[in-house]
C-alpha positions as CSV (number, residue, x, y, z in Angstrom):
1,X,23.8,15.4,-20.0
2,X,25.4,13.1,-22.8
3,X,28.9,12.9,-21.0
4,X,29.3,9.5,-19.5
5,X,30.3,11.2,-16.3
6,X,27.2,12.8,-15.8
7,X,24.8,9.9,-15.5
8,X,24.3,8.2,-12.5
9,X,23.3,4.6,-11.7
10,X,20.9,3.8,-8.6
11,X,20.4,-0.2,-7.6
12,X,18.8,-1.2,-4.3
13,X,15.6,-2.5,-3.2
14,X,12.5,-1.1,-3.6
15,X,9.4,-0.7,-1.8
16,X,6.1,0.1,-2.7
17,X,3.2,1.1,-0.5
18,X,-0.5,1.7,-1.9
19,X,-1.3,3.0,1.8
20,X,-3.7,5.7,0.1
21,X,-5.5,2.1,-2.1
22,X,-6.2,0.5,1.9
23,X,-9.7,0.4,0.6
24,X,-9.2,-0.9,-2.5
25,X,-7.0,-3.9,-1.4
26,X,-9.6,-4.9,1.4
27,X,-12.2,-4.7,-1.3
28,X,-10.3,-6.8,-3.3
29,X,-8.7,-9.3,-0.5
30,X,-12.8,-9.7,0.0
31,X,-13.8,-10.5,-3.5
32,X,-11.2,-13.3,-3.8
33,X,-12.4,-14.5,-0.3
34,X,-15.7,-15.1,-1.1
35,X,-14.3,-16.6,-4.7
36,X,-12.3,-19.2,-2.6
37,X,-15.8,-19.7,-0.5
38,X,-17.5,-20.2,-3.7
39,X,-15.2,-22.4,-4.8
40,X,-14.8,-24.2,-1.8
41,X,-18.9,-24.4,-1.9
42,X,-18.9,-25.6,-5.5
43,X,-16.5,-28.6,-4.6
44,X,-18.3,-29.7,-1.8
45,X,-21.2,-30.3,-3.9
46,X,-19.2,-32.2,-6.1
47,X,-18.1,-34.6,-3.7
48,X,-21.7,-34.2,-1.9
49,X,-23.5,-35.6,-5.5
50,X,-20.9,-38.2,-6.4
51,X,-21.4,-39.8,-3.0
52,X,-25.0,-39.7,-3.6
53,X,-24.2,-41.3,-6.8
54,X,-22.0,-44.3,-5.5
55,X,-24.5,-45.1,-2.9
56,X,-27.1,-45.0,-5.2
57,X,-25.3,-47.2,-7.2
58,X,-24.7,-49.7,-4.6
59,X,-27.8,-50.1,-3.3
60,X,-28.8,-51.1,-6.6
61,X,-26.0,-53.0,-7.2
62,X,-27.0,-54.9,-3.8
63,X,-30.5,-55.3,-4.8
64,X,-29.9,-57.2,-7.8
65,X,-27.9,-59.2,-6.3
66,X,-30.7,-60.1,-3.9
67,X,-32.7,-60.3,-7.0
68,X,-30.7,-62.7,-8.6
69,X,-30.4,-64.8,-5.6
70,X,-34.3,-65.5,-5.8
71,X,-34.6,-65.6,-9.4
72,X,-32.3,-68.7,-8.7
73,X,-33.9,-70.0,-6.0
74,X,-36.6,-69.9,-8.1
75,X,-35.7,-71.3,-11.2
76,X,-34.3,-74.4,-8.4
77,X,-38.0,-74.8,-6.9
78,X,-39.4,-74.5,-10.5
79,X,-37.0,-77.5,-11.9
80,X,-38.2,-79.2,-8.4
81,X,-41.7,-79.3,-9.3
82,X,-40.9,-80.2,-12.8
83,X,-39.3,-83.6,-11.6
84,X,-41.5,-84.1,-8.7
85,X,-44.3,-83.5,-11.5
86,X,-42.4,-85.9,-14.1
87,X,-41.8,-88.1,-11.1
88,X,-46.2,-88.6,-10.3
89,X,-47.0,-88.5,-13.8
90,X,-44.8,-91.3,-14.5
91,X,-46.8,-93.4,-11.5
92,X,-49.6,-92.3,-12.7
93,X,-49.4,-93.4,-16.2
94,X,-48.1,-96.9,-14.7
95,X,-51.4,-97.3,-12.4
96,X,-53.5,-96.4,-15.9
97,X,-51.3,-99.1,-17.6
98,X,-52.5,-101.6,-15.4
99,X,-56.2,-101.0,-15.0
């Protein structure tokens, strides 16, 4: 046993077969499955909620923008009437001067 000449060295490929775990592996092949699915699941309402969020976004984004585009138009009328205003209360105070 402690000669060099009785040992003996083995090398070679080696395979392994749990054919008595069958049950087990399925089991387990399952649980990953339905982790992937999960997963999977759990991404897809990612991406669902941040497309929710972008378009939520724009259309706010695109109503402001409409907003600000009357706000203008406004503020034009408003400087309108101002002159029109300046404009007849000018005649008007030259009519008075007269009388």
């Amino acid at each position: 046993m402690f000669r060099w000449g009785s040992r003996s060295v083995q090398a070679g490929p080696t395979v392994q077969w749990n054919i008595f775990n069958y049950g087990q592996i399925t089991n387990n092949i399952r649980v990953q499955d339905a982790k992937l699915q999960e997963l999977l699941l759990t991404y897809q309402s990612a991406v669902l909620s941040a497309q929710q969020d972008v378009e939520d976004n724009l259309a706010g984004f695109l109503r402001a923008q409409d907003r600000a585009q009357l706000l203008a138009q406004s503020v034009a009328s408003a400087r309108t009437a101002v002159a029109l205003a300046l404009l007849q209360y000018g005649k008007v105070s030259r009519t008075s001067r007269r009388s």
